[in-house]
C-alpha positions in Angstrom: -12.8 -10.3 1.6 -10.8 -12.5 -0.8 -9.0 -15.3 0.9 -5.1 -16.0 -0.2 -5.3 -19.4 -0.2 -8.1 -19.6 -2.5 -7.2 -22.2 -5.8 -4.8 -24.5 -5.7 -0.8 -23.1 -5.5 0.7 -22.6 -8.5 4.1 -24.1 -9.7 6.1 -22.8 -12.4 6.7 -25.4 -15.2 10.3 -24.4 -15.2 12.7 -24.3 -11.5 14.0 -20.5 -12.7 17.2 -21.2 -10.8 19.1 -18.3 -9.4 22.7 -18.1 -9.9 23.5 -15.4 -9.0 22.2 -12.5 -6.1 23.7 -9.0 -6.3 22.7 -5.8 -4.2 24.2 -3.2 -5.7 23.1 -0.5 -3.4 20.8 0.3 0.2 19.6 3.3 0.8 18.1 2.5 4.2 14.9 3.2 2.9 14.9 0.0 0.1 17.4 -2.0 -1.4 18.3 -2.6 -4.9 20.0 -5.3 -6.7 19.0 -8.1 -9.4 19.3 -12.0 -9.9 21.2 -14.1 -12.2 18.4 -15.9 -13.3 18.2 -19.7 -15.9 15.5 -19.3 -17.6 12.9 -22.0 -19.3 15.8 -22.2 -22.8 18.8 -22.6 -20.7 19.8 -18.5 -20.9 20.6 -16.4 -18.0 19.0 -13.1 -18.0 19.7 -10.4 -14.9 16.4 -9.6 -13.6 17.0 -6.1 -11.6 14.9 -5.4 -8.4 13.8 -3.1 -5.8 13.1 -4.4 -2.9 11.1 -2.2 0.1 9.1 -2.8 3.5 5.4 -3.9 3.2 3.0 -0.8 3.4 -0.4 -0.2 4.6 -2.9 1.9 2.9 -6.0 3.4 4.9 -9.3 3.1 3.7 -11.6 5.2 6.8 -15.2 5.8 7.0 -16.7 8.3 8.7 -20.5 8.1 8.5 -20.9 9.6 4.5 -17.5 10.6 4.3 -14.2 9.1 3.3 -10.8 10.2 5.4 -8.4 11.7 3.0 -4.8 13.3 3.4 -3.6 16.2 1.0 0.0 16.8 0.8 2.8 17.0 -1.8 4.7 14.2 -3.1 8.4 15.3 -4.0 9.4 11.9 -6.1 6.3 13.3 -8.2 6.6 16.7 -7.9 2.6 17.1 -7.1 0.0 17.7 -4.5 -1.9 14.8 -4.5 -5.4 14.2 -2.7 -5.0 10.3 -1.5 -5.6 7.4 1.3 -3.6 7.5 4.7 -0.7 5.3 4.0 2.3 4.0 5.7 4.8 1.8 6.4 4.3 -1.4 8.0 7.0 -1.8 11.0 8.9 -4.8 12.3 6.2 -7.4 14.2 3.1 -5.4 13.2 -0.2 -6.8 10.8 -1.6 -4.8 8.3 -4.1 -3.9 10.7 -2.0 -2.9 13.7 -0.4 -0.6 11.1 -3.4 0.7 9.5 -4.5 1.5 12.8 -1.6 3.3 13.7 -1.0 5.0 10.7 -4.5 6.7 10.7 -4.1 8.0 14.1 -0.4 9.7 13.4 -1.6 11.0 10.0 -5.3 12.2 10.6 -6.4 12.2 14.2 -8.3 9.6 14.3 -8.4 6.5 16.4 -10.5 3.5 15.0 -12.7 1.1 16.7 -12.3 -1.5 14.1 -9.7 -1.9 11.5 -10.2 -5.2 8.5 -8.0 -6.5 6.0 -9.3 -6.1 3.3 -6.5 -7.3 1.0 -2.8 -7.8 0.4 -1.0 -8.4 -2.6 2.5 -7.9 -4.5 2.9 -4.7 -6.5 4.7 -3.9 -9.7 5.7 -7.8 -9.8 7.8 -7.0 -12.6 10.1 -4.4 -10.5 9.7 -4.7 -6.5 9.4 -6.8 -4.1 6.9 -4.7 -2.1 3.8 -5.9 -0.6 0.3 -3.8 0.1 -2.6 -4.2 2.4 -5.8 -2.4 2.3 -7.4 -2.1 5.4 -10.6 -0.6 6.4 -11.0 1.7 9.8 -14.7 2.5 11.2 -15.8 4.1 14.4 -13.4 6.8 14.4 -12.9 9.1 17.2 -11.2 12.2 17.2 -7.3 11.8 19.1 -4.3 14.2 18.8 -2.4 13.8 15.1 1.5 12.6 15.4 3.0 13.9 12.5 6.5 12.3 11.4 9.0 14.8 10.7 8.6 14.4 6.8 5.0 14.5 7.0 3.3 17.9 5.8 0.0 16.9 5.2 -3.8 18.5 5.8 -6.8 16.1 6.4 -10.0 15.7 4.8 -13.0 14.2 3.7 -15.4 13.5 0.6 -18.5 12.0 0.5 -18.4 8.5 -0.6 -20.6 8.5 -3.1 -17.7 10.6 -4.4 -14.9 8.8 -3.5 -14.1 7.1 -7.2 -14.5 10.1 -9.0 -12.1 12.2 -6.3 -9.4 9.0 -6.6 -9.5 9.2 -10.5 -8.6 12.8 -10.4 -5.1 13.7 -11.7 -2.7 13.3 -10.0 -3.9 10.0 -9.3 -2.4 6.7 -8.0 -2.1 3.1 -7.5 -2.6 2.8 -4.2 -5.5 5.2 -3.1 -7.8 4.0 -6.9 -6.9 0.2 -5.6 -8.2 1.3 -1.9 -11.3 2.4 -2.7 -12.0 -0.1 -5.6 -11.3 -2.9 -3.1 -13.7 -1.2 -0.7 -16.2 -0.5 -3.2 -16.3 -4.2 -4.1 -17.1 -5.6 -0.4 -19.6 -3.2 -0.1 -18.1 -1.0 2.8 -18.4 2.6 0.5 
């Protein structure tokens, strides 16, 4: 597992002042605005944002098998085959979260959850952060649906996980999951 304070911190050769903060609108479920922001030649450019709560995406192992949750994604208009995923809520870890989030959405209760990674996403749009996590020694426990949560559970083999990520509709977050997994030898 990769260690965030790896390398020496890195400055930016110029300050990029902000002068000025605007949120133009909040939704409840993320906010959106931009900064005023000096750049390196003196100019001010608006650099617009959206800014939303740190997530947590599931990557759990069942002996062979990989847990996966089938539902439809409405923003996207598609049913998509992915990791269990959720939001991260006020005072928990990645972890805690992960945890949690597995349990609601499949059923199943880990023994162990890791960090496997955090990290910023779409750097150039959001301020949203993502951990990966990985859940072993699951037990079966009664599913807790949220109220916007329509979703079936299931599994693939491992050996088949890429392949089943790649497949259209895919996304960022489950392909990254089992990438990250992949690389520390846990799939």
């Amino acid at each position: 597992m990769s260690d965030p304070d790896d390398g020496p911190a890195r400055e930016p050769p110029h300050e990029w002042r902000v002068v000025d903060r605007e949120t133009e609108y909040e939704t409840g479920w993320y906010d959106g605005g931009y900064d005023r922001v000096e750049q390196p030649d003196g100019t001010e450019k608006e650099y617009y944002w959206a800014e939303l709560p740190a997530a947590v995406v599931v990557v759990a192992r069942t002996g062979d098998e990989l847990v996966l949750v089938d539902q439809y994604r409405p923003v996207i208009r598609e049913q998509c085959l992915e990791l269990p995923a959720g939001i991260v809520e006020d005072g928990e870890s990645f972890t805690t979260a992960g945890a949690r989030e597995l349990r609601e959405e499949t059923g199943f209760d880990p023994a162990g959850v890791s960090l496997i990674e955090d990290f910023w996403c779409a750097t150039g749009v959001l301020r949203h952060r993502r951990g990966i996590v990985f859940a072993e020694g699951l037990e079966p426990v009664e599913r807790d649906l949220d109220g916007n949560e329509f979703l079936s559970v299931t599994t693939v083999p491992v050996e088949d996980a890429l392949d089943v990520a790649r497949r259209q509709p895919a996304n960022d977050a489950t392909i990254e999951g089992v990438l990250l997994a992949k690389e520390e030898g846990l799939l």
